[in-house]
C-alpha positions in Angstrom: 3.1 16.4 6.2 2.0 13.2 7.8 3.1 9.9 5.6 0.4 7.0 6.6 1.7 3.4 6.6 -1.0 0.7 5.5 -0.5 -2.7 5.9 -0.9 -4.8 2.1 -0.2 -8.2 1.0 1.9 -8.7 -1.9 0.2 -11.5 -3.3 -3.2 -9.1 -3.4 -2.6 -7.2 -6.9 -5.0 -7.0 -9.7 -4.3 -6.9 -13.5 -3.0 -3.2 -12.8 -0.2 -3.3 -10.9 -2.1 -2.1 -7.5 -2.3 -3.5 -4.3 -5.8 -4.0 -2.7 -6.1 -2.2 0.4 -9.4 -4.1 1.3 -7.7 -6.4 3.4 -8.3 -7.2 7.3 -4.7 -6.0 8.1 -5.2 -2.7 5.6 -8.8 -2.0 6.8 -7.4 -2.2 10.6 -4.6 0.2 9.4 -7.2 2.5 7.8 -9.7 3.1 10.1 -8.1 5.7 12.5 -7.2 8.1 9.2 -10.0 6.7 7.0 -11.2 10.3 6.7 -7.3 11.5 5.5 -7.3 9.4 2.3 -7.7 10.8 -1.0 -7.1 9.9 -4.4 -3.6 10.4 -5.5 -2.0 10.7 -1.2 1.2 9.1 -1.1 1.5 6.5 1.6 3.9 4.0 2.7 2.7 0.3 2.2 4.2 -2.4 4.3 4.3 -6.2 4.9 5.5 -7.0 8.3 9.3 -6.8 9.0 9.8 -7.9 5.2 9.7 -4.8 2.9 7.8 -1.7 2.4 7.3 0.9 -0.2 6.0 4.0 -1.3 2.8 3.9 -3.2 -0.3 6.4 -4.2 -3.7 5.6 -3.3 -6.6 5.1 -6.1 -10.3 4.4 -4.7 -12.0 1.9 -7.0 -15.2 2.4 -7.0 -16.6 -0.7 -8.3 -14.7 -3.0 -5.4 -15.5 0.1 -3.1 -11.8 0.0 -1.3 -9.0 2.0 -1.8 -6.0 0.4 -4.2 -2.2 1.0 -3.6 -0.3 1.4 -7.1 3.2 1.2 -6.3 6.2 3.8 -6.9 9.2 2.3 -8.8 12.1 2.3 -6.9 11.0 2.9 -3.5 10.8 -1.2 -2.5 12.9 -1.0 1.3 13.8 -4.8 2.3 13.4 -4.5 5.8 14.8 -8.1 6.5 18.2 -7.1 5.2 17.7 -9.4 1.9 18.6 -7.4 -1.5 15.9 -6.4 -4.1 15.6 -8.1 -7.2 13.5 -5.5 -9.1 10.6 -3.2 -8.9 
């Protein structure tokens, strides 16, 4: 089973603890396996060389884009710093 890695911005949540995937960088990431997704598909969410994390995908339909919601415990810092919490 193929694991997709999207690009996300950690500063792009909404009052629900997801990330929005509607971004330039996540779009660009998303086109090739836009017709992969579905509701509920683990994926791997990343931001740069700093960190990334494993997250399920939710479509929200009234913003039309797909939504990360992040699974606790899964934060990887990728630029060697320690995690605080997640």
């Amino acid at each position: 089973m193929t694991v997709y890695r999207i690009w996300f911005d950690t500063n792009e949540g909404d009052g629900f603890g997801r990330y929005d995937l509607g971004l330039p960088g996540s779009r660009r990431d998303i086109a090739p396996i836009a017709d992969k997704l579905n509701e509920g598909m683990r994926v791997i969410i990343y931001m740069g060389n700093e960190l990334e994390m494993e997250a399920t995908l939710e479509f929200d339909p009234k913003y039309d884009r797909w939504m990360a919601q992040p699974i606790k415990g899964t934060i990887k810092h990728l630029d060697g710093s320690e995690a605080n919490s997640d």
